[in-house]
N, C-alpha and C positions, 0 to 999 in steps of 0.2 A: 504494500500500500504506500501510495508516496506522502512525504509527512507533513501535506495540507489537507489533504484527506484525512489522515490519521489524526490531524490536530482538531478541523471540525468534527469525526466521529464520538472522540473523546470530552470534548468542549461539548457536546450537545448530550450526553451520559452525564456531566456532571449537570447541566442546566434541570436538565428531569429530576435528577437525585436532589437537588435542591428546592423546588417545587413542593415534591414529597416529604421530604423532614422539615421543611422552614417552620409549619405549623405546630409542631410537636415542639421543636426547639424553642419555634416564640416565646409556648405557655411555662418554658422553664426560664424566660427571661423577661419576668413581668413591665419591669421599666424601659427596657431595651425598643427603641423604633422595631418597627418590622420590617423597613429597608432593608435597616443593620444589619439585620438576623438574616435576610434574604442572601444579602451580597454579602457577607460574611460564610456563611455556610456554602454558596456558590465558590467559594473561593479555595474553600479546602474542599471540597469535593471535585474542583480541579486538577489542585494541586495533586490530590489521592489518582485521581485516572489520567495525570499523564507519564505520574512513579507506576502504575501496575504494567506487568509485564516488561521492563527495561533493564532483564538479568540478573543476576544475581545481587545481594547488597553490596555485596564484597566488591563486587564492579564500580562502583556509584560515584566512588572516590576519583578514578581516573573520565568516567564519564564527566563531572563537574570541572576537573582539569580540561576539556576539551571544550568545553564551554567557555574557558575564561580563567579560569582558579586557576592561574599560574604562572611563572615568570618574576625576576628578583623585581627588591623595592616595592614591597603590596604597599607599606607603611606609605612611604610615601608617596606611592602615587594617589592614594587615596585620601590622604592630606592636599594634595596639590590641588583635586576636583574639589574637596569641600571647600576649600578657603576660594577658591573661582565660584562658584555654586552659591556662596553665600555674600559672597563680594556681589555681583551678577544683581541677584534677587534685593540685596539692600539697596542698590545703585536706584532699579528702577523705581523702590518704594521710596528712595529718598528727592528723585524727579517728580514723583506722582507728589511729592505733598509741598516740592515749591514751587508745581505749578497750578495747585491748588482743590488737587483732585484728591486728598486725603487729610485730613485733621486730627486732632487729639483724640484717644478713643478713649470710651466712659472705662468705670473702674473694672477691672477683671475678677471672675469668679474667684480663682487660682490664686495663691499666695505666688511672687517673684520666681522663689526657687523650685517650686511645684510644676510651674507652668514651663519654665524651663526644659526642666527634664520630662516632662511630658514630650516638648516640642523635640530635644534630643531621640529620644526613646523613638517617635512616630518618624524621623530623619532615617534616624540609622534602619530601623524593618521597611521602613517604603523603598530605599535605595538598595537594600540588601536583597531583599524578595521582586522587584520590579525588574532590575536588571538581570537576575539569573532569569526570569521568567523570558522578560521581552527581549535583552541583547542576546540571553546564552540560550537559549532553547525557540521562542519565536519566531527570530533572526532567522536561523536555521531552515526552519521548518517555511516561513511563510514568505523571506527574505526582505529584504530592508523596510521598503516603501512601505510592501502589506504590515509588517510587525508593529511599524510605527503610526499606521494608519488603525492598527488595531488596540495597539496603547491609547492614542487621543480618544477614540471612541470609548472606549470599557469606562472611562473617567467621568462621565458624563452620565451614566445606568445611577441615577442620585436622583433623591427629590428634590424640587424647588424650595420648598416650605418645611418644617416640622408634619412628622408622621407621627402616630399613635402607634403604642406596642399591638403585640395580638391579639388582647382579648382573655376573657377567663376561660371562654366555650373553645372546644377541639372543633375547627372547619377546616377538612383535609382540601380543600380547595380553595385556602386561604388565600395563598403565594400568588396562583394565577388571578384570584380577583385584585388583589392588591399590587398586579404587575403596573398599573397605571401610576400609580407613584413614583415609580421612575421617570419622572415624567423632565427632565434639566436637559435630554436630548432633545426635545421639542424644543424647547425655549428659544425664541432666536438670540437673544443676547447672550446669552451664556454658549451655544452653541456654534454661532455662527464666526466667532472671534473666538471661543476656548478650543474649540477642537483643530484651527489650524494653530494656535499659541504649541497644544501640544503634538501636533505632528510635526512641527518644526524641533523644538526638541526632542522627541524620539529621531529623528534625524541626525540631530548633532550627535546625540549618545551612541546611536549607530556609527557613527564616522568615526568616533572616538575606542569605540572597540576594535575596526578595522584597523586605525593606527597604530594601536597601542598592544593586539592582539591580547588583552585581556579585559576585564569585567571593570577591573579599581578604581580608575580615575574614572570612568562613567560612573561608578558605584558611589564615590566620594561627590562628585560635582552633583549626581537625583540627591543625594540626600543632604547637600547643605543647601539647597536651592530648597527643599522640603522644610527642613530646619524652618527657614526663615516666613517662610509661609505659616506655620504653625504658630511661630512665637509673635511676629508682628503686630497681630491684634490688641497684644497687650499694648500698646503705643499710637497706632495708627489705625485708623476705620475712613472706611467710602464716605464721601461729601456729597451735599446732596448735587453733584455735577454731573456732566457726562459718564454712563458706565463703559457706554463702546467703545470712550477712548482709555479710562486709570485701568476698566479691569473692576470686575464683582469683587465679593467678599473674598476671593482667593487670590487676586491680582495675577489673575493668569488669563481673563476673555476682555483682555481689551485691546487697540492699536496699540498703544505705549511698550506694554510687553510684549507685543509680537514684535514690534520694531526690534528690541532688545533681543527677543529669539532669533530675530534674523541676524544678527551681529556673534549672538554664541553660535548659529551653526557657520558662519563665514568663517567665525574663529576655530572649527573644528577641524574645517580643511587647510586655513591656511597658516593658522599661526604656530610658532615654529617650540616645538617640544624637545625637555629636556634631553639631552643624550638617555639617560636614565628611564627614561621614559616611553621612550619607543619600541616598538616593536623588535 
């Protein structure tokens, strides 16, 4: 089977498997949105069917080396991409607000240090788990364009608004009524300016793997650029100005940041990398 096929066979196994447990899961997660629960349990019922059948365990180790897991200096190259990744994302958040596209934000739930490492914590597993998914296995399978055209869209399977958890009662048909809550692919705001923001980054992170013929420094650059996405709020929030052009609540669907995307993927191909660094 060739492995676009085998990746939609497996990717539509997990979507049913998810469907079917989301409702049982909900009722064990009374506070929990039912989004969450949805695309959360999709998530590892993925991850489960695209580990079944790929050899023995013992293999798994050199299998993840082909991916990416390899080559000296992981430390630093993955220093190199966060400190770019978080440079990057404060750059454009600190344009958005003198030119008037973001203000002071109200006080935060979170104590300082709370929210911090929260925001660390969501950096390092988004950048960890995205890039073996998307550069080391998707790449592969679905190759640059489609992988990164399939990163920008999966980001977008969110609701506009707050959702309600599941409910007290078991309705084994919960998921699929509740699939309209995903409803931020519709949106045109949020859509029509987030999804190329991140196909153009999945593009650069793909250049960046081919360069550098490993995971790290894409691995470090998703997750300080995540970093700062998370923590930001504690500082700055949307004014009530143009969204199409600062960027929603995640400063990733507007012109501004796309402009900025287009400059990180210019800089993927041409700007010139450590000795250390290279492939």
């Amino acid at each position: 089977m060739k492995p676009w096929a085998d990746f939609v066979l497996r990717t539509g196994a997990a979507f049913l498997v998810a469907l079917a447990l989301s409702p049982a899961i909900g009722l064990l997660c009374p506070k929990t949105p039912f989004h969450r629960v949805m695309t959360r349990t999709f998530q590892v019922a993925l991850v489960v069917s695209l580990a079944v059948r790929r050899g023995p365990v013992r293999e798994w180790p050199a299998k993840l080396r082909a991916m990416g897991f390899r080559g000296p200096y992981r430390r630093a190259r993955v220093l190199l991409g966060a400190s770019v990744g978080v440079a990057a994302m404060a750059l454009v958040l600190l344009v958005s607000w003198l030119l008037g596209g973001r203000g002071p934000a109200p006080p935060h739930r979170l104590g300082l240090l709370t929210h911090l490492l929260v925001a660390l914590g969501t950096g390092v597993a988004v950048g960890l788990f995205e890039e073996i998914f998307f550069r080391g296995y998707l790449k592969v399978a679905l190759g640059g364009v489609a992988s990164a055209a399939v990163y920008a869209v999966v980001h977008f399977l969110a609701p506009i608004g707050k959702t309600e958890p599941a409910g007290a009662s078991f309705d084994p048909l919960l998921a699929v009524k509740r699939l309209n809550e995903l409803n931020a692919i519709t949106d045109p705001q949020r859509a029509l300016m987030g999804i190329p923001c991140l196909l153009v980054f999945g593009l650069a992170l793909n250049r960046l793997r081919e360069r550098t013929d490993t995971l790290y420094l894409g691995m470090g650059l998703h997750a300080g650029a995540v970093f700062v996405l998370a923590f930001y709020g504690r500082f700055l929030s949307l004014k009530s100005t143009d969204p199409w052009i600062f960027g929603g609540a995640f400063a990733r669907d507007g012109l501004l940041p796309l402009l900025a995307l287009l400059l990180l993927l210019l800089a993927s191909y041409r700007a010139p990398l450590p000795p250390w660094a290279r492939a």
